[in-house]
C-alpha positions as CSV (number, residue, x, y, z in Angstrom):
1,X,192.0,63.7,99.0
2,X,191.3,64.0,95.4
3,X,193.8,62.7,92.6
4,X,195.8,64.2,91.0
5,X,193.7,64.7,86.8
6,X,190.8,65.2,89.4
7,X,191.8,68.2,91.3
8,X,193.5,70.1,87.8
9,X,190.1,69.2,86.2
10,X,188.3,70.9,89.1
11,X,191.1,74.0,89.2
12,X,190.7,74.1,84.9
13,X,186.7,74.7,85.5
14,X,187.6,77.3,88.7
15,X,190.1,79.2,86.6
16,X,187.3,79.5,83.5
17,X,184.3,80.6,86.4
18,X,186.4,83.8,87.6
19,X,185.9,85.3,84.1
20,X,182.9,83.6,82.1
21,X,180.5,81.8,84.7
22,X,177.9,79.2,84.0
23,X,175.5,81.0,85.4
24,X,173.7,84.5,84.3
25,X,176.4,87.4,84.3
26,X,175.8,91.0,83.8
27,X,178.5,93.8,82.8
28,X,178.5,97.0,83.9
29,X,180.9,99.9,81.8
30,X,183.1,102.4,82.7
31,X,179.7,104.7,82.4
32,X,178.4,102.9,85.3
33,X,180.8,102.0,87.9
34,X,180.4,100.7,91.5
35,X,181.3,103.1,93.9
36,X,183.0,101.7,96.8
37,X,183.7,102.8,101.2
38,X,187.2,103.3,100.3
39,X,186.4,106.0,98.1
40,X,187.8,104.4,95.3
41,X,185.5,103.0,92.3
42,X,185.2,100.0,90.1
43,X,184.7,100.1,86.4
44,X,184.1,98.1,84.3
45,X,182.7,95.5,86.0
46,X,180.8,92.7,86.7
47,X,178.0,90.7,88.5
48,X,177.0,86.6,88.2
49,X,174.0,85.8,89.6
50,X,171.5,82.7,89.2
51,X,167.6,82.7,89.4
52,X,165.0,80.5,89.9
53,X,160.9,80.7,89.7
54,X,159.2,83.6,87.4
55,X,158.9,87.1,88.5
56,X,155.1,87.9,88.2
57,X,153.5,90.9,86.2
58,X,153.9,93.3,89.2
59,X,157.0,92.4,90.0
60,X,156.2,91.9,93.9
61,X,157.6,88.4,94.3
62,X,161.1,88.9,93.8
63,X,163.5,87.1,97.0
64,X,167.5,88.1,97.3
65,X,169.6,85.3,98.5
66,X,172.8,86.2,100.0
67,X,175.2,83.7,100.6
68,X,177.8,83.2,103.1
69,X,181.7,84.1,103.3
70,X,182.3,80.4,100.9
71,X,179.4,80.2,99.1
72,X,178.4,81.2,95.4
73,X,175.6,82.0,93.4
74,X,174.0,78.1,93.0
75,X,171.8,78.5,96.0
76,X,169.6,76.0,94.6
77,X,171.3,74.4,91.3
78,X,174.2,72.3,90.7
79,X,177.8,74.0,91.4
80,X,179.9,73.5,88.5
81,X,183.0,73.3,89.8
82,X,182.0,70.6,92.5
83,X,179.1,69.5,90.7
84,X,177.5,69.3,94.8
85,X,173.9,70.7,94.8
86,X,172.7,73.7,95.7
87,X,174.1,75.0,99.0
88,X,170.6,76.0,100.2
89,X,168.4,73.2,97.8
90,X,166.2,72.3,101.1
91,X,165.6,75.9,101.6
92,X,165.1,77.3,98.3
93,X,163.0,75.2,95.2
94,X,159.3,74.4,94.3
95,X,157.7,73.2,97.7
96,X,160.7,74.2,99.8
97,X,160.3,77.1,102.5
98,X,161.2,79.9,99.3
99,X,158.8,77.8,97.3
100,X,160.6,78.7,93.5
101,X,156.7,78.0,92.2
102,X,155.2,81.3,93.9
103,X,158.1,83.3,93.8
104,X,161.5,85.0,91.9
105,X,164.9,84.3,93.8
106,X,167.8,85.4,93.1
107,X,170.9,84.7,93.9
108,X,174.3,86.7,93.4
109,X,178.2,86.1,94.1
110,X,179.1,88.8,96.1
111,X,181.7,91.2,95.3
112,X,185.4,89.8,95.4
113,X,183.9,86.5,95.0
114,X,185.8,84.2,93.0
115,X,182.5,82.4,90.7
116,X,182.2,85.5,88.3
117,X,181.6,88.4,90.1
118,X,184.4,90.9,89.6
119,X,187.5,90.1,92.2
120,X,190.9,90.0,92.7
121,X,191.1,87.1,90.2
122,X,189.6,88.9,87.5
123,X,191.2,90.7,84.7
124,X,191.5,94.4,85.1
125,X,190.8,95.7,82.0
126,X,193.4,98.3,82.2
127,X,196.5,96.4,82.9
128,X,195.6,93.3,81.2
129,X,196.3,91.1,84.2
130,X,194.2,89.8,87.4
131,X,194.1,92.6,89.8
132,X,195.4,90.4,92.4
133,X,195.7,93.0,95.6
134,X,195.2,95.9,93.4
135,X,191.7,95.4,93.5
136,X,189.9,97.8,96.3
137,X,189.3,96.9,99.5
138,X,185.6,96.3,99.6
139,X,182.6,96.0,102.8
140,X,179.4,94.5,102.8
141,X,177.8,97.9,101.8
142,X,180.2,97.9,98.8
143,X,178.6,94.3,98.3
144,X,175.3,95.3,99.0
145,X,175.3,98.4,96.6
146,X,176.3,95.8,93.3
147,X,173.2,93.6,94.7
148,X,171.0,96.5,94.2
149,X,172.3,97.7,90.7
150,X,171.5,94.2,89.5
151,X,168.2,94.7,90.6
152,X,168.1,97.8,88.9
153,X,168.9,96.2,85.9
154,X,166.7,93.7,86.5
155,X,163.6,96.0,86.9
156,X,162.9,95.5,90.5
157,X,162.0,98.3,92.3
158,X,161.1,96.3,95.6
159,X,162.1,93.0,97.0
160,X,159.6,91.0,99.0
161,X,162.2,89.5,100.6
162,X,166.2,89.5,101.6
163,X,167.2,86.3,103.4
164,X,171.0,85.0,103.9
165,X,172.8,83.2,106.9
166,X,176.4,84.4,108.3
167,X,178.1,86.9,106.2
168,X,174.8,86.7,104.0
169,X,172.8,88.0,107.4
170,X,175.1,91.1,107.3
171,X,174.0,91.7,103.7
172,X,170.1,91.4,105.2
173,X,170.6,93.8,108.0
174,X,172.9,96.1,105.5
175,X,170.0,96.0,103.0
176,X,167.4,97.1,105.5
177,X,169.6,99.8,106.7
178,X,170.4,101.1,103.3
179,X,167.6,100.4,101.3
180,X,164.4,100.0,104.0
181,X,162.1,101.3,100.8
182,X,163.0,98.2,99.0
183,X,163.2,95.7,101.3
184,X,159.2,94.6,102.4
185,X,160.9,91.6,104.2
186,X,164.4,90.6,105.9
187,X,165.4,87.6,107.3
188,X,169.1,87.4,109.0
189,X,170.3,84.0,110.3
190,X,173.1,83.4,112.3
191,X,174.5,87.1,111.8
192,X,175.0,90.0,114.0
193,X,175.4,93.5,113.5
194,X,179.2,93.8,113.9
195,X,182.0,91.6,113.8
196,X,183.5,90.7,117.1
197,X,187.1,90.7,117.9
198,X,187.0,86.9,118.3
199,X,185.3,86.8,114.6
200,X,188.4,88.6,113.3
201,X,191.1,87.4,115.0
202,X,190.2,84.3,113.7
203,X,189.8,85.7,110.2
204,X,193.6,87.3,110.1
205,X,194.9,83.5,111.9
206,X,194.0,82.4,108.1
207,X,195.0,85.7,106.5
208,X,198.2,85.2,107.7
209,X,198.3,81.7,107.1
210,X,197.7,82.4,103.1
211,X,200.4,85.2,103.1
212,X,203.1,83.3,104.3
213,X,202.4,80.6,102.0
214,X,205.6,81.5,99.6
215,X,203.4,80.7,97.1
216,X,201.3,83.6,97.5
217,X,203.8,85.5,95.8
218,X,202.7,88.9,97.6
219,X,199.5,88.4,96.3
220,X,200.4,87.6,92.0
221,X,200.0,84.0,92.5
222,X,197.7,83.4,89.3
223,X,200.9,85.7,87.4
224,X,203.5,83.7,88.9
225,X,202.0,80.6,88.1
226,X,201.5,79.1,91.1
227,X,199.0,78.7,94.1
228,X,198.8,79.1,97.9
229,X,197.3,75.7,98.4
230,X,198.9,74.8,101.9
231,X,198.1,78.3,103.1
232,X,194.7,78.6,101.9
233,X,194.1,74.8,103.3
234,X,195.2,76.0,106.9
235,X,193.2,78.9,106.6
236,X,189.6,76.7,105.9
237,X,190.8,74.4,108.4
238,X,191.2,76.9,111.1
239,X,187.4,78.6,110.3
240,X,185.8,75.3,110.2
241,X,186.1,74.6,113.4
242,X,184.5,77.7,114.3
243,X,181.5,76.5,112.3
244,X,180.7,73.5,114.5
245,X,180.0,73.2,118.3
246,X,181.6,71.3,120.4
247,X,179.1,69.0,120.7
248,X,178.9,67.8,117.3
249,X,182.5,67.4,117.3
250,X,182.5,65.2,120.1
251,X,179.6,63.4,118.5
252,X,181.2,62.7,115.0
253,X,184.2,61.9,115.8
254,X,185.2,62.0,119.2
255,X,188.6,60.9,119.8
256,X,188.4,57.9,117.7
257,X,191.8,57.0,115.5
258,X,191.5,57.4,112.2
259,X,192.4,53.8,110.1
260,X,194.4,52.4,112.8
261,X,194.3,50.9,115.9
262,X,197.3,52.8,117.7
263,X,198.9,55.8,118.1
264,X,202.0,56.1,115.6
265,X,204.0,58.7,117.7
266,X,204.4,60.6,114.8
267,X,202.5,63.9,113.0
268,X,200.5,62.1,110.7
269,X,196.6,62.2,111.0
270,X,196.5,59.8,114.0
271,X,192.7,61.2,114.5
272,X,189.8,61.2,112.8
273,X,189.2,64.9,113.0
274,X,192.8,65.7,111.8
275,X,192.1,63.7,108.6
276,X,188.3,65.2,108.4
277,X,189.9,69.2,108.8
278,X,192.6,68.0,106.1
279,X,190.2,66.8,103.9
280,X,187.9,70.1,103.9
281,X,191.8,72.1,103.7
282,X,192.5,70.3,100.2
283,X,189.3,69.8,98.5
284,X,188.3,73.9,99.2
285,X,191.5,75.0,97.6
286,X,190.9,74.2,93.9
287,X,186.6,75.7,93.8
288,X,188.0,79.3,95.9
289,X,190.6,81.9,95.1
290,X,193.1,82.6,97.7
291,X,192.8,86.2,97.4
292,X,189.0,86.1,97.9
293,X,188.9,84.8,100.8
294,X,191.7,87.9,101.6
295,X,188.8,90.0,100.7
296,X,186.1,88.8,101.8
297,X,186.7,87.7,105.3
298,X,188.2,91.5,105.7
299,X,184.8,92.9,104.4
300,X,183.3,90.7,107.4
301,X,185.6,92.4,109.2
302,X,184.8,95.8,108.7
303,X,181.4,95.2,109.2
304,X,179.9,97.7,111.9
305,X,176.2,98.7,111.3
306,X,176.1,100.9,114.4
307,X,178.5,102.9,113.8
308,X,177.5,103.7,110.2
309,X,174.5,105.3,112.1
310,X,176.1,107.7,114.8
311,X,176.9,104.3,116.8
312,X,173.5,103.9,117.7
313,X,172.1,100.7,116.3
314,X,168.3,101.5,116.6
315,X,169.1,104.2,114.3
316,X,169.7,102.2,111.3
317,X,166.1,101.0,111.3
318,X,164.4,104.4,112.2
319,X,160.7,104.2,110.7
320,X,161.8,101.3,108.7
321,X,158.4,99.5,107.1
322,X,160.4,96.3,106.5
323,X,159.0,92.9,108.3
324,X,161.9,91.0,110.3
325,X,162.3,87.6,110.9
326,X,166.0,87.0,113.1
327,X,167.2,83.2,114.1
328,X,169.9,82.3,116.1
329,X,171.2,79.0,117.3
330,X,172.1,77.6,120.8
331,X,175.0,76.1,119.8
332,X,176.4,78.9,117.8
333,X,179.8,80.1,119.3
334,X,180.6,81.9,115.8
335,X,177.8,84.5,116.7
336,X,175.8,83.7,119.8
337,X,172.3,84.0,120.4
338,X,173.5,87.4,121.9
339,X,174.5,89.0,118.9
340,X,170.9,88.2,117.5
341,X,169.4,89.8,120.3
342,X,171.2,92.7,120.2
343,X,170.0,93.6,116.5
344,X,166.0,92.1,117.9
345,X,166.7,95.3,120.7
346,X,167.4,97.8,118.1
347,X,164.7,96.7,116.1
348,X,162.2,97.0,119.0
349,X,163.2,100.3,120.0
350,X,162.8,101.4,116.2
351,X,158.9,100.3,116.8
352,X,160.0,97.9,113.8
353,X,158.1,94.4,113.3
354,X,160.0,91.5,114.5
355,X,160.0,88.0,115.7
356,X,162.9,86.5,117.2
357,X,163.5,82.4,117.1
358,X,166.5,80.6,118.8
359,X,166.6,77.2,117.5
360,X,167.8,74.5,119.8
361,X,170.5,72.7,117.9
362,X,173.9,71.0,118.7
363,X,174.8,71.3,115.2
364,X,176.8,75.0,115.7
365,X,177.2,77.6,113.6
366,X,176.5,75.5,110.4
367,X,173.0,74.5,111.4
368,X,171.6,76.7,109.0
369,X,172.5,75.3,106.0
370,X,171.9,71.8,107.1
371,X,168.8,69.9,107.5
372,X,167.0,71.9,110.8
373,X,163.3,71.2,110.5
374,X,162.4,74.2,113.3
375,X,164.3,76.7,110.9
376,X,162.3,75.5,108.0
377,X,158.9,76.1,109.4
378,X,160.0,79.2,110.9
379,X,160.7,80.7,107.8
380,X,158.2,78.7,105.8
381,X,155.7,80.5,108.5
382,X,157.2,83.8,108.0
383,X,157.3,83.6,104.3
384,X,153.7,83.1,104.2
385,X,152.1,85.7,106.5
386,X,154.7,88.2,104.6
387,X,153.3,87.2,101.4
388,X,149.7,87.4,102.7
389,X,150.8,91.0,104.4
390,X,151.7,91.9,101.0
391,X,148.7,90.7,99.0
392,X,150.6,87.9,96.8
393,X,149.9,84.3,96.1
394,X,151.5,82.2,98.6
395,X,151.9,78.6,99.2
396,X,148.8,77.0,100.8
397,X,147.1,80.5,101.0
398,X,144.3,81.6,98.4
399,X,145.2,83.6,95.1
């Protein structure tokens, strides 16, 4: 656990991220707000994104990252807050799979994220205080919708490329629905086209956990002064497990006793996995914003592709153009193979082009950001032919 001067320095730097990010930020005015599912619209507001790599003359090289329920922006550069590398810095850099010297990525914090994107821990400009749970509801389409006015502002009119794991593989498959024109390529990883029931009654088991924290304060926490740190540590501790198999947690710690050698009849962390969950509870609480993860894990939540298109799946890639690359996992109980194969169906009866890989791992849901040399030359392989199909320069292939 960290120390005490540790964990405020870490909470100091969180607290100054929400509004003024290290990494690129771009505001949008009241003349050109984000309208939102709910009906309800956001203005002004804000988006903070990273890039790496140059965008070439024709603008044809351009990848969108999207990140996971967590994650942030510093897909391949040093977090700030943690000062950890890049979440994806294996997949995404010169040489890597997304080889940063042939192409543009970038990289944005979604929508109700807490690392400079506008969220429930921003200032609304109109009250003067952090919108807290006066801040819209929002869903991955709402998320989806800010990605592509950044790109408008960034003068993109297509993207080679969309690629993201978990809630980032909704944002793939909600970019290809919405935007098919802009999207040439789409890789979703570990995603599905819905949210199960299992997904969110997990989700509201740390919902819950947060809002009866009594520091939560009904949600004014940051005005009140204080923070939901026991509830918000439950809350990681109870989704991390569904990030592993049960494999890997058999193989990493087992039932092995964690600095002793007997039982102590008591309620401390007798076991190493009780000390390993509490350790991922306390040191997540000081880099994310309780009301964040409020937001975001509904968003996952709400997520339902198929019935955004008459409840039809196929239908939300009708004559789509873009190229598909899906991966699953055997190990991943979060969302199954099944789930991946359900959106490679609707793509085949759309005539769309896809390939399909399910990696044998033990490693679970979290497999694909961690080292997984099959999921590296899958995409490194699909990466290429794309940029081939699409007449740009490509790692390995002639100019």
């Amino acid at each position: 656990m960290l120390g005490d001067t540790a964990s405020q320095s870490i909470l100091e730097v969180s607290l100054r991220e929400v509004e003024t990010p290290s990494s690129k930020l771009t505001r949008f005015g009241s003349d050109r707000p984000l309208k939102l599912d709910s009906g309800a619209t956001l203005g002004p507001w804000q988006i903070a994104y990273e890039t790496y790599g140059t965008l070439n003359a024709g603008k044809t090289n351009a990848v969108l990252i999207c990140h996971a329920l967590t994650g942030d922006q510093y897909v391949a550069s040093t977090n700030p807050i943690t000062g950890k590398p890049g979440w994806w810095n294996k997949m995404v850099g010169p040489g890597c799979p997304i080889d940063t010297n042939h192409y543009f990525v970038i990289c944005a914090n979604v929508l109700c994220g807490c690392l400079g994107t506008t969220g429930p821990a921003n200032v609304n400009s109109t009250t003067g205080q952090p919108y807290g749970l006066t801040m819209p509801v929002v869903t991955i389409r709402d998320m989806v919708r800010a990605q592509a006015q950044l790109i408008d502002y960034l003068g993109i009119e297509t993207l080679f490329m969309v690629a993201g794991g978990s809630m980032g593989g909704m944002q793939v498959l909600q970019w290809a629905a919405s935007y098919p024109e802009r999207v040439f390529a789409a890789v979703p990883i570990a995603a599905g086209a819905r949210h199960s029931s299992q997904n969110i009654a997990f989700h509201e088991v740390g919902r819950q956990a947060i809002m009866a924290d009594p520091d939560w304060n009904g949600g004014n926490y940051i005005a009140k002064g204080t923070r939901p740190t026991k509830g918000l540590a439950v809350a990681r501790m109870a989704a991390h497990i569904t990030y592993m198999s049960d494999e890997s947690l058999h193989q990493k710690f087992g039932r092995n006793l964690q600095d002793r050698d007997n039982l102590t009849f008591g309620f401390d962390a007798d076991f190493q996995i009780e000390s390993y969950l509490r350790h991922q509870g306390m040191t997540f609480v000081d880099r994310f914003d309780a009301n964040s993860y409020l937001y975001v894990t509904r968003a996952m939540d709400y997520f339902d592709l198929a019935a955004e298109f008459g409840g039809t799946l196929a239908n939300a890639f009708k004559q789509t153009a873009t190229r598909f690359c899906v991966m699953s996992f055997t190990s991943d109980w979060l969302f199954p193979t099944s789930e991946s194969k359900a959106v490679v169906k609707a793509l085949n009866a759309a005539a769309a082009n896809v390939s399909f890989v399910e990696v044998e791992t033990d490693r679970g849901h979290d497999a694909f950001l961690l080292d997984v040399p099959e999921m590296f030359s899958t995409i490194r392989g699909f990466v290429t032919g794309a940029a081939h199909a699409r007449g740009i320069p490509a790692p390995g292939g002639a100019d």
